[in-house]
C-alpha positions as CSV (number, residue, x, y, z in Angstrom):
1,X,-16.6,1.9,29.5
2,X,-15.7,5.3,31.1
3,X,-13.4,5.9,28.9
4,X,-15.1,5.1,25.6
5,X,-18.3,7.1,27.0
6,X,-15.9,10.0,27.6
7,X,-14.3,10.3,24.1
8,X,-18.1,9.8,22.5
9,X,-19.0,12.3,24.6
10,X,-15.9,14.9,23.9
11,X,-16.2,14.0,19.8
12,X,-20.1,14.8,20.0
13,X,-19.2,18.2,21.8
14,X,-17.1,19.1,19.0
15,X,-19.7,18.1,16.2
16,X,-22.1,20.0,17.7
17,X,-20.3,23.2,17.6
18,X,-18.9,22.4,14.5
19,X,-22.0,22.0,12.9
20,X,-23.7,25.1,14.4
21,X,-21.0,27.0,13.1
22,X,-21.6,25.7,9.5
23,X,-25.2,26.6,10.0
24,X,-24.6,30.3,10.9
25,X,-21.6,30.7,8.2
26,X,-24.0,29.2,5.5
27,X,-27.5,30.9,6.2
28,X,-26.3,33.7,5.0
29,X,-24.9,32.2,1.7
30,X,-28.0,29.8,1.2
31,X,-30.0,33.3,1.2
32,X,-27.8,35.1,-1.1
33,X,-28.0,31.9,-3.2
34,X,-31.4,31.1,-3.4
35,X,-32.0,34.9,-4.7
36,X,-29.2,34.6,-7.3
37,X,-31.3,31.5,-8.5
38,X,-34.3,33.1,-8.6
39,X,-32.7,36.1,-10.8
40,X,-31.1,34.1,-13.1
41,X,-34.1,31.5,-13.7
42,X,-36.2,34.4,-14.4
43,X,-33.8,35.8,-17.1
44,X,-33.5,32.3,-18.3
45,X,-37.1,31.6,-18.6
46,X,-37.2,34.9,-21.0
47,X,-34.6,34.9,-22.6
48,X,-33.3,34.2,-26.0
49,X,-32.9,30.3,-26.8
50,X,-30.9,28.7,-26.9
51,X,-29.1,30.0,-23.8
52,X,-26.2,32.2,-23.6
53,X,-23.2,30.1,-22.6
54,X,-22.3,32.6,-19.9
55,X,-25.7,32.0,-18.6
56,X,-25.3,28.3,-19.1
57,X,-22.4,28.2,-16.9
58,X,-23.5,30.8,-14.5
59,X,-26.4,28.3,-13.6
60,X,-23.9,25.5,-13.9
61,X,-22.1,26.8,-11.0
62,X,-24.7,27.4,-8.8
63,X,-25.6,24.1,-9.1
64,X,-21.9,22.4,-8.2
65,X,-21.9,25.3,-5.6
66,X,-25.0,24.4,-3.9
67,X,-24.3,20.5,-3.9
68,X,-21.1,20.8,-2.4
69,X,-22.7,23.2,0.7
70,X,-25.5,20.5,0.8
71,X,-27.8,23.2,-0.2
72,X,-30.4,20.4,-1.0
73,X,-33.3,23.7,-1.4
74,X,-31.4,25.5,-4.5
75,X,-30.6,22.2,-6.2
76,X,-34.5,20.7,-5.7
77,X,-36.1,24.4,-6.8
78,X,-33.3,23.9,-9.8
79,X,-34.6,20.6,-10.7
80,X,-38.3,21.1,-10.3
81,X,-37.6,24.2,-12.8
82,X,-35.7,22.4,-15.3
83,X,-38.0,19.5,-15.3
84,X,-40.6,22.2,-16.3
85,X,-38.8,23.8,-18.8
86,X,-38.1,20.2,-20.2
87,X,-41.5,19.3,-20.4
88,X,-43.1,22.7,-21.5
89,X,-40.0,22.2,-25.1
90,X,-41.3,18.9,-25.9
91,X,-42.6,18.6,-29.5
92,X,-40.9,22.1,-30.4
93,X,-39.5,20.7,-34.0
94,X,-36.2,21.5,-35.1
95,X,-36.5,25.2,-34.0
96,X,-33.6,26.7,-32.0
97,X,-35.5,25.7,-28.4
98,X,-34.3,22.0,-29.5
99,X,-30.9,22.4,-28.7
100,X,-31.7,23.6,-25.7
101,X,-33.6,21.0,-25.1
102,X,-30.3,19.2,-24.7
103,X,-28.4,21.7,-22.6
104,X,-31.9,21.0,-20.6
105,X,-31.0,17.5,-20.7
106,X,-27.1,17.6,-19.2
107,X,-27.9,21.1,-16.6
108,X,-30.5,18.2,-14.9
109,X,-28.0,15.4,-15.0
110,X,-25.8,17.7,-13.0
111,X,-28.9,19.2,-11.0
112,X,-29.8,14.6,-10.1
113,X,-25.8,14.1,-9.2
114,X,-25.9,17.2,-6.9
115,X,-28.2,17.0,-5.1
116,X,-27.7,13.3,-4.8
117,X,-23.9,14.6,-3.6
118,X,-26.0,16.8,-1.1
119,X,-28.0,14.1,0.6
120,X,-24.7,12.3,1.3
121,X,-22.7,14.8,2.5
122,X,-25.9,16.3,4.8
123,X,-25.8,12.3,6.2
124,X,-22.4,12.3,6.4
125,X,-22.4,15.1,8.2
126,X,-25.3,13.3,10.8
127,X,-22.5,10.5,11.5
128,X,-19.5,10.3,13.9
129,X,-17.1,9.6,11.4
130,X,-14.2,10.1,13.3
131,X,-15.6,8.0,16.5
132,X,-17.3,4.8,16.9
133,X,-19.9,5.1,14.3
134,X,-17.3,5.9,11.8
135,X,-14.8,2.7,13.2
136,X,-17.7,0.4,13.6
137,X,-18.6,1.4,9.6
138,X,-15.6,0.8,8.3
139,X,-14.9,-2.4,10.6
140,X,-17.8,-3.8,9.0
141,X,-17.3,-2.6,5.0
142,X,-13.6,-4.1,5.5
143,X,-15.7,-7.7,6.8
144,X,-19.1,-8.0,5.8
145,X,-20.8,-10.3,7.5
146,X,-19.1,-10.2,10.7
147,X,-20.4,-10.6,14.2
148,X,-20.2,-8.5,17.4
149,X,-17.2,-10.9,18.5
150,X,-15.4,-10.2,15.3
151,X,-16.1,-6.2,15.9
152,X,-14.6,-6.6,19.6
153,X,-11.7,-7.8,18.3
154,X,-11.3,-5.3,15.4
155,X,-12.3,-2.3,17.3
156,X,-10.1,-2.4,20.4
157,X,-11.8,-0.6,23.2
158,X,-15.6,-1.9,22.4
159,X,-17.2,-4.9,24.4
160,X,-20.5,-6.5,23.1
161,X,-23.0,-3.8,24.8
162,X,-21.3,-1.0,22.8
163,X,-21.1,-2.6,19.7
164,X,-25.0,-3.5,20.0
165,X,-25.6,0.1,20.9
166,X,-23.3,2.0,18.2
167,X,-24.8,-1.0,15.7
168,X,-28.5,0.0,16.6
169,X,-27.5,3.7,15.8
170,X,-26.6,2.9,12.5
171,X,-29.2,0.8,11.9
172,X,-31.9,3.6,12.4
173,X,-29.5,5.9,9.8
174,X,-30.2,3.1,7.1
175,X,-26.2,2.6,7.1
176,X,-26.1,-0.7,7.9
177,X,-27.9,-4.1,8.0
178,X,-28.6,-6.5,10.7
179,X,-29.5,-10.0,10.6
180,X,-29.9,-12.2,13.4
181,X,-28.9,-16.0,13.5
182,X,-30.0,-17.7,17.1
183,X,-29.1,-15.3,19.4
184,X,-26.3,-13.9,17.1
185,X,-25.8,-10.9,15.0
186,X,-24.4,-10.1,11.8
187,X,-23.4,-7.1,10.3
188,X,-23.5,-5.6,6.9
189,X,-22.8,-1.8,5.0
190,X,-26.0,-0.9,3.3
191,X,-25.8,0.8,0.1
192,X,-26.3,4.0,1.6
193,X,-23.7,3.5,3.8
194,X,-21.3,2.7,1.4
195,X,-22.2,6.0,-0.2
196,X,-21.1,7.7,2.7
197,X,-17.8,5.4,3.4
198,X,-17.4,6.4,-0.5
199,X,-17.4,10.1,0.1
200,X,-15.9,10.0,3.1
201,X,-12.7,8.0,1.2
202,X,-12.7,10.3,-1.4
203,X,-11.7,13.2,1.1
204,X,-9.6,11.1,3.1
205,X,-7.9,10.4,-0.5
206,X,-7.4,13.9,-0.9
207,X,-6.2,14.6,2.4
208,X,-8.8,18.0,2.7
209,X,-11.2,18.7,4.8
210,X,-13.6,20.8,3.8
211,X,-13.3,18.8,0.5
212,X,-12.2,20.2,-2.7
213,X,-14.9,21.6,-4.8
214,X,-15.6,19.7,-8.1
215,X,-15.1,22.7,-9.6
216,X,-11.5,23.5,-8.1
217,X,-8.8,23.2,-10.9
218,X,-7.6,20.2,-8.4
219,X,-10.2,17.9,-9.1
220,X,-11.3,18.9,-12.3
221,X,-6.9,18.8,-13.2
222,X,-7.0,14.9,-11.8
223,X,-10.2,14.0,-13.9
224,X,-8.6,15.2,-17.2
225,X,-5.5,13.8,-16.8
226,X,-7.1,10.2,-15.9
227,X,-9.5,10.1,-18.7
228,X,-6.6,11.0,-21.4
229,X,-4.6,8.2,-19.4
230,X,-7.4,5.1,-19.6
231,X,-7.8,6.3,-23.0
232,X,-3.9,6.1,-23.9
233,X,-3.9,2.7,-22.0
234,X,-7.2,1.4,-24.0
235,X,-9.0,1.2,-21.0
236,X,-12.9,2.5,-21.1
237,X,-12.8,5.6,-19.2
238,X,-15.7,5.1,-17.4
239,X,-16.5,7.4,-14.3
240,X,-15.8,4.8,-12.1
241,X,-12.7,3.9,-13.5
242,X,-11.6,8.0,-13.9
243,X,-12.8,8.2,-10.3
244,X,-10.6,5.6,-9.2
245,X,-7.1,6.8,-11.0
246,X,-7.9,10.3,-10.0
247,X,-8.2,9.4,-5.9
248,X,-12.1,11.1,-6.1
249,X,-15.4,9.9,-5.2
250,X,-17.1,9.1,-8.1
251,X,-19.6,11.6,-7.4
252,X,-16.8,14.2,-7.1
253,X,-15.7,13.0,-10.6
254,X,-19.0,13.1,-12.2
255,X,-19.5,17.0,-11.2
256,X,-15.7,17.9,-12.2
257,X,-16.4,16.2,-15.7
258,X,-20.2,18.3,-16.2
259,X,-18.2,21.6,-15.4
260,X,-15.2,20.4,-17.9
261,X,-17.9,19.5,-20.5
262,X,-19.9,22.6,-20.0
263,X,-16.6,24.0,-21.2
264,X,-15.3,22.1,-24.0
265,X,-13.1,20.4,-22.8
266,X,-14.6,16.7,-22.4
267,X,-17.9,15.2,-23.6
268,X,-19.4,12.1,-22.1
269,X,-21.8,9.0,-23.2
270,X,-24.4,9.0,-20.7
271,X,-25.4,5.3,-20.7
272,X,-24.8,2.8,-18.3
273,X,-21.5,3.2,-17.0
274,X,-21.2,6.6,-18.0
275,X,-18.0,6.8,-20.0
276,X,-16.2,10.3,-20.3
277,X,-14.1,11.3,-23.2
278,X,-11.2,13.8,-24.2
279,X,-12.5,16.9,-26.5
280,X,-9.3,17.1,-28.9
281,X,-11.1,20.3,-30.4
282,X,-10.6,22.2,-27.5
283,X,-6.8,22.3,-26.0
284,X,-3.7,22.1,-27.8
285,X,0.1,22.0,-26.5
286,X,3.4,23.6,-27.9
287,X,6.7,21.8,-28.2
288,X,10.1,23.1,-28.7
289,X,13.0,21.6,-29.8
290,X,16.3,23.6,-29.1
291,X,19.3,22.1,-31.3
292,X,23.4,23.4,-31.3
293,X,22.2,26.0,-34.6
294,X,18.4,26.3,-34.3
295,X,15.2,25.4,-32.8
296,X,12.0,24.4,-34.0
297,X,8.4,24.3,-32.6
298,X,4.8,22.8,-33.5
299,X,1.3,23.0,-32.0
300,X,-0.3,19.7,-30.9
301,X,-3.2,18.3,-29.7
302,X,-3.8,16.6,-26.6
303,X,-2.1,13.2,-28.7
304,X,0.7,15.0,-29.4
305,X,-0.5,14.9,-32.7
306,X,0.7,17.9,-35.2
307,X,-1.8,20.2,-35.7
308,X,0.2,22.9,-37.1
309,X,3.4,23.4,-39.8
310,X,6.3,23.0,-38.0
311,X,8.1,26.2,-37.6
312,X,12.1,27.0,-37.2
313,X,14.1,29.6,-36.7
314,X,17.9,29.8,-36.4
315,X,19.9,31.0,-33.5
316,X,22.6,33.5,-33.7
317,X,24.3,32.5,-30.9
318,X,24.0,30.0,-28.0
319,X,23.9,31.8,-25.1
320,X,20.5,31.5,-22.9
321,X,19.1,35.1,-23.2
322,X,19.6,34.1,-27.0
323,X,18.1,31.2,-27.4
324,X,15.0,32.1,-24.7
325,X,14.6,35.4,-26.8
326,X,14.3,33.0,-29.6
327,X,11.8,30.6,-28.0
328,X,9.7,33.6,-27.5
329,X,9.6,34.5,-30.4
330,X,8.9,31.2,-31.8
331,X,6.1,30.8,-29.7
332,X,4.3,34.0,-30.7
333,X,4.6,32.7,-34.1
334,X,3.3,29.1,-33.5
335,X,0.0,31.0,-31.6
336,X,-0.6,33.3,-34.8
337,X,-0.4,30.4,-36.9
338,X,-3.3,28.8,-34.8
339,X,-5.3,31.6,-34.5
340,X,-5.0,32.7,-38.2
341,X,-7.0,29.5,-38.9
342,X,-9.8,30.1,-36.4
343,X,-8.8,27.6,-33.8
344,X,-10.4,28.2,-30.2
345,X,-7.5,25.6,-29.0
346,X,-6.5,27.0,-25.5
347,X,-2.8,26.0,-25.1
348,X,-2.2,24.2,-22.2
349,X,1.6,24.4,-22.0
350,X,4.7,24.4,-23.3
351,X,7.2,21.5,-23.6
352,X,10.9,22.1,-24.9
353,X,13.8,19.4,-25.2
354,X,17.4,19.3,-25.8
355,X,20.5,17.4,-25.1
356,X,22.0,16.6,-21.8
357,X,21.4,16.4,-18.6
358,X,18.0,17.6,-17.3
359,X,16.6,18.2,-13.7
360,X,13.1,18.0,-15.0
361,X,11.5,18.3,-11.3
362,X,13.5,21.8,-11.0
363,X,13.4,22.4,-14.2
364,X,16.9,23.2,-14.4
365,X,19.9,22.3,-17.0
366,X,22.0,20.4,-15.3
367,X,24.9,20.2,-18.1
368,X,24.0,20.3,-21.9
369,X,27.6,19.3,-24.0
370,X,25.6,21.0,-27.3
371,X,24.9,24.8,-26.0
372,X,27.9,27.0,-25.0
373,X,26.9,30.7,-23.2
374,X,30.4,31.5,-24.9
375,X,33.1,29.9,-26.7
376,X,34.3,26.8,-24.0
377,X,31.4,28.2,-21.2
378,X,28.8,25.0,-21.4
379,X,25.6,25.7,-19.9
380,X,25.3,24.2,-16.5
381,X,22.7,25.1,-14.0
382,X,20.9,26.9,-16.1
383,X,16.9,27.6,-14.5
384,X,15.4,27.2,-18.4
385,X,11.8,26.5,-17.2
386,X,11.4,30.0,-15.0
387,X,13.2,32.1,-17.7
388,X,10.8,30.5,-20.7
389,X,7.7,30.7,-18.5
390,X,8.9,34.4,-17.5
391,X,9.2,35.2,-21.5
392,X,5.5,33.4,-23.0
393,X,3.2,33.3,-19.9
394,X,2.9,29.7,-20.5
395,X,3.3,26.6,-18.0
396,X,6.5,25.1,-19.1
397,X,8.4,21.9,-18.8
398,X,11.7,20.5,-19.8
399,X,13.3,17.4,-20.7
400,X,16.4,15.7,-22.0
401,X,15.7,14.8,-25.8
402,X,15.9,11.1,-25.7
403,X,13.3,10.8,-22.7
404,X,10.9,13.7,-24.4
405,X,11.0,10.8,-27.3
406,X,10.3,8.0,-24.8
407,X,7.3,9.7,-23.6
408,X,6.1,10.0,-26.7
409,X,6.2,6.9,-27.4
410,X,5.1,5.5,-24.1
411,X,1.7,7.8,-24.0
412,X,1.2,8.4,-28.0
413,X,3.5,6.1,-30.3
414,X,4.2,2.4,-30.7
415,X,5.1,1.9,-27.0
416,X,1.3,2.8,-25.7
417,X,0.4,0.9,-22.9
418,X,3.4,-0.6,-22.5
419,X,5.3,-1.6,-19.4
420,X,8.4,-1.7,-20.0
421,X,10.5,0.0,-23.5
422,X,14.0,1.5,-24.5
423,X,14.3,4.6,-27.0
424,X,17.3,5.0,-28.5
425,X,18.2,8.7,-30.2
426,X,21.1,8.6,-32.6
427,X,22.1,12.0,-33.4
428,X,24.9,14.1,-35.4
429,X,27.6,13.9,-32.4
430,X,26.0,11.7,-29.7
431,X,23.4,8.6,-28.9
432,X,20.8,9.0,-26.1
433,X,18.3,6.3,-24.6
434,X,15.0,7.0,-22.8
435,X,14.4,3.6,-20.3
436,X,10.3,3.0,-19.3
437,X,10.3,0.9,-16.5
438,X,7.0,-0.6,-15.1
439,X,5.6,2.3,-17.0
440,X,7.9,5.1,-15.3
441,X,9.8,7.2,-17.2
442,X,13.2,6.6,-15.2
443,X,15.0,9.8,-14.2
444,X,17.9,9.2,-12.0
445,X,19.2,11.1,-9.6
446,X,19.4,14.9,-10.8
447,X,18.4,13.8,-14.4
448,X,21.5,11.4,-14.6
449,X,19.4,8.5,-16.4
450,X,19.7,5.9,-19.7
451,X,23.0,7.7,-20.8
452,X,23.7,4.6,-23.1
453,X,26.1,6.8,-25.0
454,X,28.8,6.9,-22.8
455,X,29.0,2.9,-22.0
456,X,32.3,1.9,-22.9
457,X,31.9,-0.8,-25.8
458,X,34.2,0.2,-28.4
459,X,37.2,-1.8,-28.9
460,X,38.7,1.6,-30.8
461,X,39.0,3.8,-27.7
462,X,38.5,7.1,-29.9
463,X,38.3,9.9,-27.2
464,X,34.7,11.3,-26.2
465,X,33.7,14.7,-25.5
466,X,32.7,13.5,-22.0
467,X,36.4,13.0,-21.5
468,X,36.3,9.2,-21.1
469,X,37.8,7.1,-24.2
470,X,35.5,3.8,-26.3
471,X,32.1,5.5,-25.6
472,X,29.4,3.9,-27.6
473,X,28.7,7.5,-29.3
474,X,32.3,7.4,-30.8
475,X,30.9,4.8,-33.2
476,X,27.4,4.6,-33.3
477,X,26.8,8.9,-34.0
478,X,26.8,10.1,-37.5
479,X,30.0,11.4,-36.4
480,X,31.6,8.6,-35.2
481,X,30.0,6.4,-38.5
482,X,31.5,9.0,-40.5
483,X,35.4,8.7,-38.6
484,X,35.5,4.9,-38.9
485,X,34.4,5.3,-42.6
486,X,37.1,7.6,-43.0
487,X,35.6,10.8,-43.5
488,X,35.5,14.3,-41.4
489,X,32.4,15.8,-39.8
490,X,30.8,18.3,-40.2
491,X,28.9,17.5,-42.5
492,X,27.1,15.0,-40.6
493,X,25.3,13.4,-43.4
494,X,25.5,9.3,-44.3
495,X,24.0,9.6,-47.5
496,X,28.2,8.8,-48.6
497,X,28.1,6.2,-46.7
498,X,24.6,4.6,-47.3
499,X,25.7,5.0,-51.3
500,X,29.5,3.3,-50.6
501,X,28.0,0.2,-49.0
502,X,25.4,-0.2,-52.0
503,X,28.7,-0.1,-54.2
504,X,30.0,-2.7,-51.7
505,X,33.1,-0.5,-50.8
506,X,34.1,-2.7,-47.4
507,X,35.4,0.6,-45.4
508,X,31.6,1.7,-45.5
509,X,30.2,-1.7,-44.8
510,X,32.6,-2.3,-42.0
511,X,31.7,1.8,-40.4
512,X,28.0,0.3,-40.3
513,X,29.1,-2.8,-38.7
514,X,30.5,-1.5,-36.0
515,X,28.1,0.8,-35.4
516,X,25.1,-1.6,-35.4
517,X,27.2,-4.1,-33.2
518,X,28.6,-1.8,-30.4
519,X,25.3,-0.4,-30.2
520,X,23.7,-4.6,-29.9
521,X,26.5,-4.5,-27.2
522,X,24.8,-1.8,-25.3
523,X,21.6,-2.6,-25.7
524,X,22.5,-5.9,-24.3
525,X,23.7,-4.5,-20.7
526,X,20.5,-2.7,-20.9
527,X,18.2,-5.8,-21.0
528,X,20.3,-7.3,-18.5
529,X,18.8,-4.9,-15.9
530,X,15.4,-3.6,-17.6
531,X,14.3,-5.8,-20.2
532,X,11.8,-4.5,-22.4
533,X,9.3,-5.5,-24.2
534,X,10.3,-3.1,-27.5
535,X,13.4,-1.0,-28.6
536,X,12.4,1.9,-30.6
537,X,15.4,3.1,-32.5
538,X,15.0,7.2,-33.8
539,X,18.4,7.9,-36.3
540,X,19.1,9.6,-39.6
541,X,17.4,7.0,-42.5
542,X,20.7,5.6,-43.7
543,X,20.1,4.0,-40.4
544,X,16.5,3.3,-39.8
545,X,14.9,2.6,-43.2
546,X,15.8,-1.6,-44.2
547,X,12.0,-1.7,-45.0
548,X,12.3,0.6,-48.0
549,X,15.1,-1.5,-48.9
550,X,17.8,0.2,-47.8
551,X,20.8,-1.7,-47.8
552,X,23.1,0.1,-45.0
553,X,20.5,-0.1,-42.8
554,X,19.7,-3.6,-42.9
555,X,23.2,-4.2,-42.3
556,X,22.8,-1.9,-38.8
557,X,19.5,-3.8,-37.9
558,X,20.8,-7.7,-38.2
559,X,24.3,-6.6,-36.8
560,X,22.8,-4.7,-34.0
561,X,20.1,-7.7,-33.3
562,X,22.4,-10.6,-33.1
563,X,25.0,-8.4,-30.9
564,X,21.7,-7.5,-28.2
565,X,20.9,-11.2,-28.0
566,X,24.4,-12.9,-27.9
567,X,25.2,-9.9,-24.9
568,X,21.5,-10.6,-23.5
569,X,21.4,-13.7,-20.6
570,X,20.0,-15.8,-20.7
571,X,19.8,-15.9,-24.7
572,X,16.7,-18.2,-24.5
573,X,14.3,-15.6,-23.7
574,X,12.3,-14.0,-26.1
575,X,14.0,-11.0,-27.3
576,X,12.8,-7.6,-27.6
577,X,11.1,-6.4,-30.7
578,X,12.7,-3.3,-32.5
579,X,11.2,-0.9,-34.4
580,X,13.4,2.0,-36.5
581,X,12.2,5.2,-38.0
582,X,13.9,8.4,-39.0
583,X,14.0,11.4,-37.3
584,X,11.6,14.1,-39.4
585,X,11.8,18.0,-38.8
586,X,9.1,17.9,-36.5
587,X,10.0,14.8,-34.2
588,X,11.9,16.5,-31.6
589,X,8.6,19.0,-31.2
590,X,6.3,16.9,-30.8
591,X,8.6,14.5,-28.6
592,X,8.6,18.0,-26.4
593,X,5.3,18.2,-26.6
594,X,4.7,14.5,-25.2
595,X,7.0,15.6,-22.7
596,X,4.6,18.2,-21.0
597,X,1.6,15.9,-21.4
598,X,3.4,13.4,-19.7
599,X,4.3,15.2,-16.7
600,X,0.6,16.6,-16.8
601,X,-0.5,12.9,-16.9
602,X,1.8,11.2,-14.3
603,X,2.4,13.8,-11.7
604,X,0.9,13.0,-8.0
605,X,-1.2,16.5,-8.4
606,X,-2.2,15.8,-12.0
607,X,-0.4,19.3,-12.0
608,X,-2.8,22.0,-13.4
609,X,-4.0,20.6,-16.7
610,X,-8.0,21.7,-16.5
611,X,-6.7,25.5,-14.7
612,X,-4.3,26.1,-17.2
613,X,-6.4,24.9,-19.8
614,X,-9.7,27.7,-18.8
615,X,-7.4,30.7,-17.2
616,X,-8.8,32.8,-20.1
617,X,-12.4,32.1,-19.0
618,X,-12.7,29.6,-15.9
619,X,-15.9,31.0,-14.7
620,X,-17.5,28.0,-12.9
621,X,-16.2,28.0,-8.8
């Protein structure tokens, strides 16, 4: 028992300092607050109506401000003031005090969750955590119900007596429940206890202590992000459900949200759950495609849905101060175009795709086989994301074209929700692939991932640029269609052959053949390791278009189909759907586009979505 008594003794020492040091840091704050509240609820109680919004926010801050401090004095004179303003606006009519009748409404909600926040983190404060009280809490959350024998053996150290004691302790906190059967007793959490284990976790989550503020760009990033990805999953984002996804306490996610409302940037249902929602009206994103003779770019929303003309501009060279230069350029552009319609969008980021390899981590080119810094000079190693964020200002991420498309349509397109899908880019000279994998965009090892292009497959072993000789892209790229139908590229256009195969010329019916099977083939040693649920196939519409009655492409489809499923093992299994569209002027964009929201939505941060978002005019925390 010495030794238990010791440590209890040593982890109370350290408490008590601890917490007389918080009370000497924060007297002095609690003063300077309580006199910044009284300032500003005088100039609110005269002032126009309905408030200013930098007022507005000014008060929401010291609100979040004083609940994290457990400043429970600012946040009950807060609420006993807006209750009275609240009351005294009733019955107004439709004047302008109305709507502020509702900004009345949500500053309280966030005035109830604070202080609420307060009380816990003032009693969390009053228990030993980090000793007994804090094992014997969580002993008994993980087994409710148990006895003092089961809490011996789960909390090595503790006989009976200690147990009782440490049990009794908590019992007089209102943390936990005793009942006694005979002469034995039996433990449960109450429900303010599990409010404190539920703070407690969400710092633990977090890995900071003192926590992060609910108004930090870190929790308000992770609440964004996890509301825009239960939405794109059709899941109810309810706080609970955000709270959970993000790694916060719920209460932590309910006072992020009301300062990302008070901004714009969310709105929320305030019924029972509360259920929180994206603001489309208030962020937007820009993607960039970068191609061998131009690039092209388009605003979108937080959908990557287009919410400008796309824009394109042609490069004079290939070299990467050129074709940044042009990106900047570009970008100015797309941001005038916004603004010259009145949009209040702030842009969140910039996405940009091409083809080849791409460390999208380092955000570095590995090798791109389309963009030469001078004649037979390939770029390689080439640090795209500093240079672009150096030029616009503007967060930036990069990614290899066929995976930008795969996030798309993973988060935004046909593939939402799904677990498991293959995207296939045909393109003038080469074929890409984009592999989800339990809802991971796969990567590889320094970018090195899905390059279905350059599987061997072809029984014509034509030479590749990669060196190697049969690579799918040889007959499956608009180029390679174009060679086994006997013409040169460039051009790279099938419109030739789409018309030969309607005149049933057997050259052009046997280039699309080959094509469709040898890329069947492929697909088929892709299911064989990942087999998805869909195949989403993006090529020129001679290709992609059997719906609309286009002969050569239902020619691709079946051959390709039946070449996948005689390749696939074992053949019984139900076979992937497909779906085929052609690639439009703004695809590639928006696929960038996706591409950023994707790595804002999946990274372990939730990267800086909500601080990027407000730079201009974060002013809460």
């Amino acid at each position: 028992m010495a030794h238990l008594d010791s440590r209890s003794d040593q982890t109370m020492s350290e408490k008590e300092t601890h917490q007389a040091e918080l009370k000497t840091n924060a007297s002095s704050d609690f003063a300077a607050r309580t006199s910044e509240l009284d300032q500003l609820l005088s100039e609110l109680e005269t002032g126009p109506v309905p408030w200013a919004e930098g007022d507005r926010r000014a008060l929401v801050r010291v609100l979040i401000d004083a609940s994290l401090d457990g400043d429970e004095t600012t946040l009950r004179t807060a609420l006993d003031w807006l209750q009275w303003v609240s009351a005294c606006s009733d019955g107004e009519g439709t004047d302008p005090r109305s709507r502020r009748q509702g900004e009345i409404a949500g500053l309280v909600s966030v005035a109830q969750y604070g202080l609420r926040r307060a009380q816990a983190i003032t009693l969390a404060h009053s228990v030993d955590l980090r000793g007994l009280q804090g094992d014997f809490l969580r002993a008994v959350a993980r087994d409710p119900g148990c006895s003092n024998s089961d809490l011996v053996e789960a909390l090595n150290g503790m006989d009976e007596t200690q147990v009782s004691r440490t049990g009794a302790q908590l019992v007089k906190l209102g943390l936990v429940t005793k009942r006694k059967i005979g002469r034995r007793n039996f433990w449960d959490v109450s429900p303010r206890g599990r409010g404190v284990l539920r703070n407690a976790k969400g710092l633990e989550k977090r890995g900071a202590s003192p926590p992060i503020a609910a108004t930090e760009p870190a929790a308000s990033d992770r609440v964004l992000a996890s509301t825009l990805e239960l939405e794109q999953l059709h899941r109810t984002p309810t706080a609970a459900a955000v709270a959970e996804l993000a790694n916060l306490s719920e209460d932590a996610t309910v006072l992020a949200s009301a300062s990302l409302v008070s901004h714009g940037l969310m709105s929320r249902d305030t019924g029972q759950p509360e259920v929180l929602h994206i603001n489309d009206e208030h962020v937007s994103a820009i993607g960039v495609s970068i191609r061998p003779d131009s690039i092209s770019g388009v605003v979108t929303d937080v959908r990557a849905r287009s919410i400008s003309s796309p824009r394109r501009r042609s490069l004079t060279g290939q070299s990467v101060e050129t074709v940044v230069s042009e990106i900047a350029t570009l970008v100015q552009e797309l941001r005038a175009d916004i603004s010259s319609v009145g949009s209040q969008k702030q842009i969140i980021g910039l996405g940009v795709e091409l083809a080849g390899q791409v460390d999208t981590a380092k955000g570095e080119v590995i090798f791109s086989p389309d963009l030469q810094e001078r004649e037979g000079v390939y770029w390689r190693g080439v640090p795209l994301v500093a240079d672009i964020q150096q030029r616009t200002g503007l967060s930036t991420v990069i990614e290899n074209d066929a995976n930008a498309l795969a996030a798309h349509e993973q988060w935004f397109g046909n593939g939402a929700g799904a677990e498991d899908l293959v995207v296939i880019l045909i393109g003038d000279r080469g074929v890409g692939s984009g592999v989800v994998s339990g809802r991971q965009l796969l990567h590889g090892a320094r970018g090195v991932s899905g390059e279905i292009g350059h599987m061997i497959v072809s029984d014509l072993r034509r030479e590749c640029r990669c060196g190697n000789h049969g690579c799918l892209e040889t007959v499956v790229s608009a180029a390679g269609i174009r060679e086994s139908a006997g013409l040169n590229s460039p051009p790279f256009d099938l419109a030739p052959i789409a018309q030969a195969v309607d005149k049933g010329e057997s050259s052009a019916i046997d280039a699309i053949k080959i094509a469709g099977e040898a890329l069947g083939r492929g697909l088929s040693y892709v299911f064989n390791v990942v087999r998805p649920g869909l195949v989403v196939v993006f090529g020129p519409k001679e290709l992609t278009q059997p719906d609309l009655g286009v002969r050569s492409a239902s020619i691709f489809l079946g051959e390709m189909e039946n070449s996948a499923k005689s390749g696939s093992f074992p053949r019984d299994t139900v076979a992937p759907k497909f779906a085929l569209y052609p690639v439009d002027s703004s695809l590639g964009a928006r696929g960038a586009a996706a591409a950023l929201l994707h790595h804002l939505i999946t990274q372990p941060n939730r990267a800086r979505l909500a601080e990027i978002a407000l730079r201009a005019d974060y002013s809460v925390g």
